[in-house]
KEDRENGU-818817 format. One record per residue (C-alpha): residue number from 1; residue in three letters; x, y, z. Coordinates in nm, 3 decimals. Last residue first. Layout:
<pts>
<pt pos="NUM" code="ALA" u="X" v="Y" w="Z"/>
...
</pts>
This chain:
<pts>
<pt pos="259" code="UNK" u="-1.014" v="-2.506" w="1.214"/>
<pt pos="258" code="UNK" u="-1.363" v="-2.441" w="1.175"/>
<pt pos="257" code="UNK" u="-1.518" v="-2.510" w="1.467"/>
<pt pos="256" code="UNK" u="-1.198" v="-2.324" w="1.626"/>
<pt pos="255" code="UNK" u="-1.267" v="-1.989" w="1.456"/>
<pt pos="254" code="UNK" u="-1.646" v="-2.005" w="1.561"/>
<pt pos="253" code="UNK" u="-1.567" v="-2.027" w="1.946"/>
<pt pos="252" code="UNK" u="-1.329" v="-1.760" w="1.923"/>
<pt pos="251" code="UNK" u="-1.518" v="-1.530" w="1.741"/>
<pt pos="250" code="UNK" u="-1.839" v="-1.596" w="1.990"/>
<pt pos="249" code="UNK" u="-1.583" v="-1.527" w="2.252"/>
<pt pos="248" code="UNK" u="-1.494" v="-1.212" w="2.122"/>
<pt pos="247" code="UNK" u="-1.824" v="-1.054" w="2.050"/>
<pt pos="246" code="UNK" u="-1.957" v="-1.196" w="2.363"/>
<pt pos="245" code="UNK" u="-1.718" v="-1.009" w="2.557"/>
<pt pos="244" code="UNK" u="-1.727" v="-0.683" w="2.338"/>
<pt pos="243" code="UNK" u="-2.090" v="-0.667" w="2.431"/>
<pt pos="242" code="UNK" u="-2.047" v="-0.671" w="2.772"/>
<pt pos="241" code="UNK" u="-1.820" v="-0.462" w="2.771"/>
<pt pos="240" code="UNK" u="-2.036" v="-0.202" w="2.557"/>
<pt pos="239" code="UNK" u="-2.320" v="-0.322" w="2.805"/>
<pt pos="238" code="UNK" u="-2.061" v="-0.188" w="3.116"/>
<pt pos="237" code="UNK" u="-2.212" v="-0.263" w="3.499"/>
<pt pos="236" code="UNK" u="-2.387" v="-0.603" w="3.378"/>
<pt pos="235" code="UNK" u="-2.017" v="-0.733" w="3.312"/>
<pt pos="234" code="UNK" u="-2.021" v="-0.910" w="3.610"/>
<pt pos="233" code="UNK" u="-2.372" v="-1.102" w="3.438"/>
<pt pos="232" code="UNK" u="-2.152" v="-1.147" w="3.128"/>
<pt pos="231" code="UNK" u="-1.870" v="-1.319" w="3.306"/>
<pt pos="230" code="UNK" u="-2.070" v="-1.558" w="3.486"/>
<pt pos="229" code="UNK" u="-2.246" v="-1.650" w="3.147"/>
<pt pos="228" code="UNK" u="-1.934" v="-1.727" w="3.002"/>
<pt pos="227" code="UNK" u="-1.819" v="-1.937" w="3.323"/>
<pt pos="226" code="UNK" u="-2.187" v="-2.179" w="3.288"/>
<pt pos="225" code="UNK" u="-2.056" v="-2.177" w="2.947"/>
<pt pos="224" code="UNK" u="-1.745" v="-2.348" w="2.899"/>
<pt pos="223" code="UNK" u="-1.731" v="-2.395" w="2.555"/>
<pt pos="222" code="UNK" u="-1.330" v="-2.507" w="2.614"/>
<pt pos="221" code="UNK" u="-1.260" v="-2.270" w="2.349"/>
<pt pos="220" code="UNK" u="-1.446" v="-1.994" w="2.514"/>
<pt pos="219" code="UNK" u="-1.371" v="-2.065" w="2.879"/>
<pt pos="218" code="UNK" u="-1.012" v="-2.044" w="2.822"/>
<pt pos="217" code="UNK" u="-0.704" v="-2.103" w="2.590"/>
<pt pos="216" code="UNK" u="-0.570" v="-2.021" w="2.268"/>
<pt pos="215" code="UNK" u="-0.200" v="-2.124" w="2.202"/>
<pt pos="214" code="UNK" u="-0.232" v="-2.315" w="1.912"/>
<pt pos="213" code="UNK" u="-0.345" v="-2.032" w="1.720"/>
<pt pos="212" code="UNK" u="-0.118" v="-1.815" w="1.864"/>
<pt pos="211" code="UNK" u="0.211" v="-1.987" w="1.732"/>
<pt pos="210" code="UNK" u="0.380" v="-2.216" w="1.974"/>
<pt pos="209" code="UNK" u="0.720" v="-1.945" w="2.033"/>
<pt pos="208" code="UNK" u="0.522" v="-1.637" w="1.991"/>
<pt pos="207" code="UNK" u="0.214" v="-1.734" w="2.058"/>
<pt pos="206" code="UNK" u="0.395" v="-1.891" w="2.405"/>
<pt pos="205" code="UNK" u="0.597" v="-1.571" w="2.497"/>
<pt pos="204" code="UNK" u="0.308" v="-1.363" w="2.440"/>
<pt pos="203" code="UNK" u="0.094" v="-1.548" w="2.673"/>
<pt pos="202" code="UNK" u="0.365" v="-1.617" w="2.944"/>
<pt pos="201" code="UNK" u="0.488" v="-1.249" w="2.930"/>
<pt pos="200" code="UNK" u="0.072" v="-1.066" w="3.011"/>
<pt pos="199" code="UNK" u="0.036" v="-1.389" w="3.258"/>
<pt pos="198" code="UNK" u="0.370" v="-1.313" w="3.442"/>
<pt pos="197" code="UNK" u="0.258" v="-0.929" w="3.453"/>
<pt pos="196" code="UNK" u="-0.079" v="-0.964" w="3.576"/>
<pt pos="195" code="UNK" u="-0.012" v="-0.893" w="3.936"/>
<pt pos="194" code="UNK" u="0.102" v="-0.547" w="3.752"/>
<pt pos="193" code="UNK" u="-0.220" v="-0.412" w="3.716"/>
<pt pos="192" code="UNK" u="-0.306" v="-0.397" w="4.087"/>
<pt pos="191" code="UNK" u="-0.595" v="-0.566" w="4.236"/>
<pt pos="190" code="UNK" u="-0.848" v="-0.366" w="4.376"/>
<pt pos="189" code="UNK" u="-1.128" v="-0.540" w="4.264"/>
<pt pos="188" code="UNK" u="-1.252" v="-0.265" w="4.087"/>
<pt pos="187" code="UNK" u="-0.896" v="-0.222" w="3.930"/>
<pt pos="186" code="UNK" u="-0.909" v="-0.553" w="3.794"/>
<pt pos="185" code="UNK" u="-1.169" v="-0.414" w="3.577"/>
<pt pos="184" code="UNK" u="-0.958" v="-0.129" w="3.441"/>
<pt pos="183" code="UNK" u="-0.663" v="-0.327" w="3.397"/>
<pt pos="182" code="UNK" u="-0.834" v="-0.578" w="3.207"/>
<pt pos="181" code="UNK" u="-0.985" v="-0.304" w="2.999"/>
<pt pos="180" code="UNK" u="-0.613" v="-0.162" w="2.904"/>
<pt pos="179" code="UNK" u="-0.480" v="-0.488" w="2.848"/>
<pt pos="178" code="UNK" u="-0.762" v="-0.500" w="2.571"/>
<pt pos="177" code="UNK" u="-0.684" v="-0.177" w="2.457"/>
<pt pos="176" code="UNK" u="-0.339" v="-0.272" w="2.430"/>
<pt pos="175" code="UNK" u="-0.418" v="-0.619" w="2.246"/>
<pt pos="174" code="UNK" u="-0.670" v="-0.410" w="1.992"/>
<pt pos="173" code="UNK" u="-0.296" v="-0.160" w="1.903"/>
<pt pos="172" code="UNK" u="-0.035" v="-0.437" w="1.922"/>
<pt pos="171" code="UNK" u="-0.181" v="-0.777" w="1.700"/>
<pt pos="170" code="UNK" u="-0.490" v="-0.654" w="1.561"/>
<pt pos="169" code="UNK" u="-0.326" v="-0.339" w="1.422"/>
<pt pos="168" code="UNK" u="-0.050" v="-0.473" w="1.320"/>
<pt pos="167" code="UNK" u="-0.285" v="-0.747" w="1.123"/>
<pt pos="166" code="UNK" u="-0.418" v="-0.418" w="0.923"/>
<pt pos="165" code="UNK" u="-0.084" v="-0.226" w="0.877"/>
<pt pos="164" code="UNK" u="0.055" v="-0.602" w="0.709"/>
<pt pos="163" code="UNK" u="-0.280" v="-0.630" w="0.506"/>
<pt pos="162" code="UNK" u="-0.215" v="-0.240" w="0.374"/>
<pt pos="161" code="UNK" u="0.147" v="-0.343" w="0.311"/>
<pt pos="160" code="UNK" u="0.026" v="-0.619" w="0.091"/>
<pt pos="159" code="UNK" u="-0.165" v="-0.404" w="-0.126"/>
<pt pos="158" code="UNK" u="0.120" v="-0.106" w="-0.142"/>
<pt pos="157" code="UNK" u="0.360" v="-0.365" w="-0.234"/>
<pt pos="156" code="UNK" u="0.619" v="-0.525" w="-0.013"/>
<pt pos="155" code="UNK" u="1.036" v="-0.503" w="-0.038"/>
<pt pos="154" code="UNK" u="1.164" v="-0.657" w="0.304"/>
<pt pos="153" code="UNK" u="1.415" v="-0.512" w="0.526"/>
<pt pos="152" code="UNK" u="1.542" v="-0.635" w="0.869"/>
<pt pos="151" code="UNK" u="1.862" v="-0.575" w="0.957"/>
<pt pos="150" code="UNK" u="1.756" v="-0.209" w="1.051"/>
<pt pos="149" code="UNK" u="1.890" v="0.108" w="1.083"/>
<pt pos="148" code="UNK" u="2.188" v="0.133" w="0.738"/>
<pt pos="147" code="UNK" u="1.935" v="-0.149" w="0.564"/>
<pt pos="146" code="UNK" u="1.665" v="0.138" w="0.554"/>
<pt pos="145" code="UNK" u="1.866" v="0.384" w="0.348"/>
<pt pos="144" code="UNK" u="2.054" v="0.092" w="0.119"/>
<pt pos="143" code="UNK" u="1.648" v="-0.029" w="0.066"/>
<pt pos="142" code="UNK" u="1.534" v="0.311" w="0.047"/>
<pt pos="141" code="UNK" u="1.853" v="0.419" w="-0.239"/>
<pt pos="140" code="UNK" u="1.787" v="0.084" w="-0.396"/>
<pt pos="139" code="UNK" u="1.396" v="0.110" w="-0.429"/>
<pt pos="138" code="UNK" u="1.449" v="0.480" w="-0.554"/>
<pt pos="137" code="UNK" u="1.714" v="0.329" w="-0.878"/>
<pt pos="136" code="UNK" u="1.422" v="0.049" w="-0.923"/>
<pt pos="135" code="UNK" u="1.162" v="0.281" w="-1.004"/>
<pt pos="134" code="UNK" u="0.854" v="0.455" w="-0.821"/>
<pt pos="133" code="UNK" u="0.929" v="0.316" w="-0.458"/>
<pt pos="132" code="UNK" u="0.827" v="0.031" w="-0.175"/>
<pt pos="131" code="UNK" u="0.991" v="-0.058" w="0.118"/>
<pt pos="130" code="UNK" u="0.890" v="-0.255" w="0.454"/>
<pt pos="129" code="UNK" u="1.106" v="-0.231" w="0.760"/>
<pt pos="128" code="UNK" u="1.101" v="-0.508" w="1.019"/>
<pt pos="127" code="UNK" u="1.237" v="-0.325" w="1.352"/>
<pt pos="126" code="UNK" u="1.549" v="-0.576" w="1.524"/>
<pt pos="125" code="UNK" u="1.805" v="-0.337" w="1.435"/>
<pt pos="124" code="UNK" u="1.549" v="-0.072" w="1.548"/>
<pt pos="123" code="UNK" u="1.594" v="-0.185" w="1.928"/>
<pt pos="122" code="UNK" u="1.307" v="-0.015" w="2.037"/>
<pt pos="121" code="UNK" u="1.327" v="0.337" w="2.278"/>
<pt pos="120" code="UNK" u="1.107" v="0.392" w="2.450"/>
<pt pos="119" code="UNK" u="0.936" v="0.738" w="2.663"/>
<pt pos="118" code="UNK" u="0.799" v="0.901" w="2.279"/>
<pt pos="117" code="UNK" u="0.645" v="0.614" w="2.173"/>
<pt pos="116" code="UNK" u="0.680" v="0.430" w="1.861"/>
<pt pos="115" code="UNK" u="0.499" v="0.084" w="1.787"/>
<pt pos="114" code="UNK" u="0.653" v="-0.104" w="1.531"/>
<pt pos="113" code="UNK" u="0.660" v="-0.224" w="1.132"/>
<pt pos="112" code="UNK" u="0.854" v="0.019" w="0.985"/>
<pt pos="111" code="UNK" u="0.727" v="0.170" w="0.641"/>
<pt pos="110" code="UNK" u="0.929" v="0.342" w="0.400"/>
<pt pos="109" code="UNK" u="0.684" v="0.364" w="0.126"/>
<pt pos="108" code="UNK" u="0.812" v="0.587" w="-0.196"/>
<pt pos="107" code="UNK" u="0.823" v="0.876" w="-0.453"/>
<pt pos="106" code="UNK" u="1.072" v="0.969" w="-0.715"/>
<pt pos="105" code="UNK" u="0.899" v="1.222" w="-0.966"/>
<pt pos="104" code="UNK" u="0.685" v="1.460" w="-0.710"/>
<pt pos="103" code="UNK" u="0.506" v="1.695" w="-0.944"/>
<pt pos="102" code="UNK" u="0.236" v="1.437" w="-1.045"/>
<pt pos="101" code="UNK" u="0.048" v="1.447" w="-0.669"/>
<pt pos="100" code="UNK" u="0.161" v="1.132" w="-0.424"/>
<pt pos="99" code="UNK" u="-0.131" v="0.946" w="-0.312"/>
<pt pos="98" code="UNK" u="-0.052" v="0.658" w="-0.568"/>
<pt pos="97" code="UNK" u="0.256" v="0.525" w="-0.422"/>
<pt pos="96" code="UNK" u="0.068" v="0.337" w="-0.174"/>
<pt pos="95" code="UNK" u="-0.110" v="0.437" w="0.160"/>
<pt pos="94" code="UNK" u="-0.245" v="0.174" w="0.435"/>
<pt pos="93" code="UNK" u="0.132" v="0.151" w="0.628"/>
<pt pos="92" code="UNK" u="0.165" v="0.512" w="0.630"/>
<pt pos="91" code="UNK" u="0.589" v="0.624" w="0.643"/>
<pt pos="90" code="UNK" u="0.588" v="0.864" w="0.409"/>
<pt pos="89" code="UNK" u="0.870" v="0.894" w="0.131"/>
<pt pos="88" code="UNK" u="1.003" v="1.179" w="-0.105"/>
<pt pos="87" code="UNK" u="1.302" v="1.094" w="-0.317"/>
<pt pos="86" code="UNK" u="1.455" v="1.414" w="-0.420"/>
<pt pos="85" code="UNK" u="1.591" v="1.473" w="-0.805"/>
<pt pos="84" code="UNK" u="1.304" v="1.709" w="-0.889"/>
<pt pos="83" code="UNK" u="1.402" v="1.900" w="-0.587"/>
<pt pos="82" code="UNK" u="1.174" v="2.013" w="-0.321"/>
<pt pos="81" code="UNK" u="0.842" v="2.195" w="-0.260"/>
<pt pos="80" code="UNK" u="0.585" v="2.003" w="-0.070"/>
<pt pos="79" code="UNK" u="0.236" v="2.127" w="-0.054"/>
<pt pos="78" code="UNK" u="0.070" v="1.874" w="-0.298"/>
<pt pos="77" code="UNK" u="0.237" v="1.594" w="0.014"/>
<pt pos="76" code="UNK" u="0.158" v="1.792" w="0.287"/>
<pt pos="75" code="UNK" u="-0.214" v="1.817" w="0.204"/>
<pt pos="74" code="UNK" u="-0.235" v="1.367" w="0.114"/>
<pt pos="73" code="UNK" u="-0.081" v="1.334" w="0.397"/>
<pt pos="72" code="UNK" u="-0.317" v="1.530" w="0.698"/>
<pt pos="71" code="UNK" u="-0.586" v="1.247" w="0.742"/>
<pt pos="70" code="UNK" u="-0.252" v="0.994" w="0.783"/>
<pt pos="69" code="UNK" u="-0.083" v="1.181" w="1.003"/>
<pt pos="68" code="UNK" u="0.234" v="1.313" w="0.977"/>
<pt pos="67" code="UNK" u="0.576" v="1.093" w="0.890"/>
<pt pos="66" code="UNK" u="0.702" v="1.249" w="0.573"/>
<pt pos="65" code="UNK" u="1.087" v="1.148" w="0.506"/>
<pt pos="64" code="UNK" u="1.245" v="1.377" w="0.242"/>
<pt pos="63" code="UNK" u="1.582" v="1.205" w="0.086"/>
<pt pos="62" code="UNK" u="1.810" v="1.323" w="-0.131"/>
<pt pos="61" code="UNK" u="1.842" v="1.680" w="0.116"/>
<pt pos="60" code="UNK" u="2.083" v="1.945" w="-0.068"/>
<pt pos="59" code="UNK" u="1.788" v="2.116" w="-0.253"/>
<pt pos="58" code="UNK" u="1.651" v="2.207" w="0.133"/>
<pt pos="57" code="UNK" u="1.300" v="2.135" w="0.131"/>
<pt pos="56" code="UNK" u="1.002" v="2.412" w="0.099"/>
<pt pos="55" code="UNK" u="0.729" v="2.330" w="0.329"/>
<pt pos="54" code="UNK" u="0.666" v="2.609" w="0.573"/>
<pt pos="53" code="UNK" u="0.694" v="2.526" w="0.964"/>
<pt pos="52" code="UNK" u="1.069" v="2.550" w="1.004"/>
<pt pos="51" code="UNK" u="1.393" v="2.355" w="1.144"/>
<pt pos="50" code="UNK" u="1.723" v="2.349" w="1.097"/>
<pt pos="49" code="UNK" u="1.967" v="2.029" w="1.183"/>
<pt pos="48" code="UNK" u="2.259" v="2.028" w="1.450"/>
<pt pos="47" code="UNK" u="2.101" v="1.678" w="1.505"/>
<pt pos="46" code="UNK" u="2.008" v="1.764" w="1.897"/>
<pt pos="45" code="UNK" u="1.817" v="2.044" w="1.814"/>
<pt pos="44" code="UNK" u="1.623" v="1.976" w="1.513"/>
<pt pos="43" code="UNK" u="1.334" v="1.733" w="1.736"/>
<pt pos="42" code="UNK" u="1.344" v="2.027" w="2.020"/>
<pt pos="41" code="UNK" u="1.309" v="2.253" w="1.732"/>
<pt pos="40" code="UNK" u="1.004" v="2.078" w="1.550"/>
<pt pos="39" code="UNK" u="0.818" v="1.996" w="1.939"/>
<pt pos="38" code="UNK" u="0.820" v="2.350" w="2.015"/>
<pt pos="37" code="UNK" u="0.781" v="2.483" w="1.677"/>
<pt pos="36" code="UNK" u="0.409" v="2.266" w="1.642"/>
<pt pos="35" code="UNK" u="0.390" v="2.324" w="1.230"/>
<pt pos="34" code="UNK" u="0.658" v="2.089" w="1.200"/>
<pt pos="33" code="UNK" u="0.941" v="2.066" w="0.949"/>
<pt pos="32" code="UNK" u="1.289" v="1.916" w="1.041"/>
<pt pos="31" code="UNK" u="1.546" v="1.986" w="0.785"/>
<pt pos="30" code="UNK" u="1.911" v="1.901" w="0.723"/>
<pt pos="29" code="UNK" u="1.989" v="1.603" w="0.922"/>
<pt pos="28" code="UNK" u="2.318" v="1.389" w="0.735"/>
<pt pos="27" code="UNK" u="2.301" v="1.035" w="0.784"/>
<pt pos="26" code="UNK" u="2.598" v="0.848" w="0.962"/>
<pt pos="25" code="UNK" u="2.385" v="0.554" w="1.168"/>
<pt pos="24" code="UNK" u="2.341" v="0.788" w="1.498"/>
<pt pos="23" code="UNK" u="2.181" v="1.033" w="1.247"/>
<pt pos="22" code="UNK" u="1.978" v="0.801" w="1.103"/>
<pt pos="21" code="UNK" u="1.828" v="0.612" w="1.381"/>
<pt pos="20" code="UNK" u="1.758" v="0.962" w="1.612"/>
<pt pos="19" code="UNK" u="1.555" v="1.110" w="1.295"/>
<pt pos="18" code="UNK" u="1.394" v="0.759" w="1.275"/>
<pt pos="17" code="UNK" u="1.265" v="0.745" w="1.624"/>
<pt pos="16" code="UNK" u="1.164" v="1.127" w="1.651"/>
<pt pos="15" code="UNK" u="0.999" v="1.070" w="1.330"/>
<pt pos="14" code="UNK" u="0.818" v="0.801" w="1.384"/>
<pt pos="13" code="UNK" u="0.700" v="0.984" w="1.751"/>
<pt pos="12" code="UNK" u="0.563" v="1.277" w="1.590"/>
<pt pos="11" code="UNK" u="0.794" v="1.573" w="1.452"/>
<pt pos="10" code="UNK" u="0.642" v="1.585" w="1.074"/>
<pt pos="9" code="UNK" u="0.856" v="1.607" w="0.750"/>
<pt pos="8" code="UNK" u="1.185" v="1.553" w="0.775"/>
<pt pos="7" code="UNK" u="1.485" v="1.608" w="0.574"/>
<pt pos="6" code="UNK" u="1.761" v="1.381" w="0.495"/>
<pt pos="5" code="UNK" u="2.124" v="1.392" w="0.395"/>
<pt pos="4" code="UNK" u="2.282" v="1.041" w="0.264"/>
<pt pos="3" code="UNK" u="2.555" v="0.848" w="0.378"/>
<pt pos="2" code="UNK" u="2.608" v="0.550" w="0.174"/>
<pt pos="1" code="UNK" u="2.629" v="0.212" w="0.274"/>
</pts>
C-alpha cells in the first residue's frame, strides 16, 4: 500500500470519518477546505494539516476527496483548482463520473456504503466501499486508497451505485424515521423508547441472518384486519400517520401475493 497525501474538500461527517481513516492508516493530510472555519480547522487540527475556505489544492496532494452536499457538487467541482495529475473524487452515491467539468482529467466515485455521524465511530474495516474512476491507472490508485481503510472494496458503475444509494436509503435512513415515529407514539403512552430495544436487535438480527423477506411478520401479512383497522382509528390523531400506515401495510400485503 502506498502512502499517498490527500486533500479534502468539505468538513461534514464523511469527511471527518475518512480524514480520521486515512491518517490513522499512513496517508499524508494536506488540505481541509470548508467554508464553515470553525468546523474546517477543528477537522485540520488534529492531522497537522492546513485548512482554508477558497478552492485552490495543494500541487503536492494526489488525491482530492470532495464530500459536500450533493445540491452544492456540481459548484465545487467547476471551482476546483488543482493539478492536472490529481485524482479528484466525491463521495455521492447517485452521481457518476459525468458531473465532473472537462478541466478535471482523473476523476472518480469513492463511495462508502454507511451512515456517518459525528458522536460514532464505525468500524471502517467492516465499511463496504464502492469505486469507480476515468481510467484504469485512477481505479488502482482508489482501489489501493480504499483497500488501506476498508477490507471491503468493490468496483461498481455509476448506474449500479445509484441502485445501491437508493436501497441504502430504504434500508437505514426510512427504518430511522420509522423508529423515530414508534418512539414518538410510544411516547403518548408513556412508555420509554428503550423498552423496544430487544425488538429493534431481534428484527435486525433475524433479516439479517433469515433474510428480510422471510422475516416479515404482523397484522399485515397475516391480513389481520379487525387489528389494521384498530390501528388506523388510534391513528385518528395524525392523517399523515395514518396514511403512512395504510401505505405500508397495503405494500406489504401486495408484496406477499406476489411472492
Amino acid at each position: 500500500m502506498r502512502q499517498y497525501r490527500i486533500s479534502f474538500v468539505g468538513a461534514g461527517n464523511v469527511s471527518r470519518t475518512l480524514c480520521r481513516e486515512m491518517y490513522n492508516n499512513g496517508h499524508v493530510i494536506d488540505k481541509i477546505v470548508s467554508r464553515n472555519e470553525k468546523n474546517g480547522r477543528a477537522l485540520a487540527e488534529p492531522y497537522h494539516a492546513l485548512w482554508s475556505s477558497d478552492l485552490v489544492l495543494p500541487v503536492t496532494s494526489e488525491i482530492i476527496i470532495v464530500a459536500v452536499p450533493d445540491n452544492s457538487l456540481t459548484e465545487v467541482l467547476k471551482t476546483i483548482q488543482c493539478s492536472e495529475t490529481t485524482v479528484v473524487v466525491h463521495t455521492a452515491g447517485s452521481y457518476g463520473l459525468d458531473i465532473f467539468p472537462d478541466g478535471i482529467l482523473n476523476r472518480g466515485v469513492l463511495y462508502p456504503l454507511q451512515t456517518f455521524s459525528g458522536k460514532r465511530k464505525p468500524d471502517f474495516s467492516k465499511v463496504p466501499v464502492f469505486v469507480e474512476a476515468s481510467d484504469e491507472h485512477c481505479i488502482d490508485i482508489l482501489k489501493d486508497l480504499a483497500k488501506s481503510i476498508s477490507d471491503s472494496v468493490h468496483l461498481s458503475d455509476t448506474e449500479h451505485r445509484k441502485l445501491l444509494h437508493l436501497s441504502a436509503v430504504f434500508v437505514s435512513n426510512f427504518t430511522n424515521h420509522m423508529l423515530t415515529t414508534g418512539k414518538n407514539i410510544s411516547s403518548i403512552a408513556g412508555v420509554p423508547f428503550e423498552i423496544f430495544k430487544p425488538l429493534i436487535l431481534e428484527t435486525i438480527n433475524k433479516a439479517i441472518e433469515l433474510g428480510p423477506d422471510h422475516s416479515q411478520t404482523g397484522p399485515a401479512i397475516r391480513h389481520d384486519f379487525n387489528t389494521i383497522e384498530k390501528h388506523l382509528e388510534l391513528l385518528s390523531f395524525s392523517p399523515e400517520l395514518k396514511k403512512i400506515y395504510e401505505l405500508i401495510t397495503n405494500s406489504i400485503i401486495s408484496y406477499y401475493k406476489l411472492n
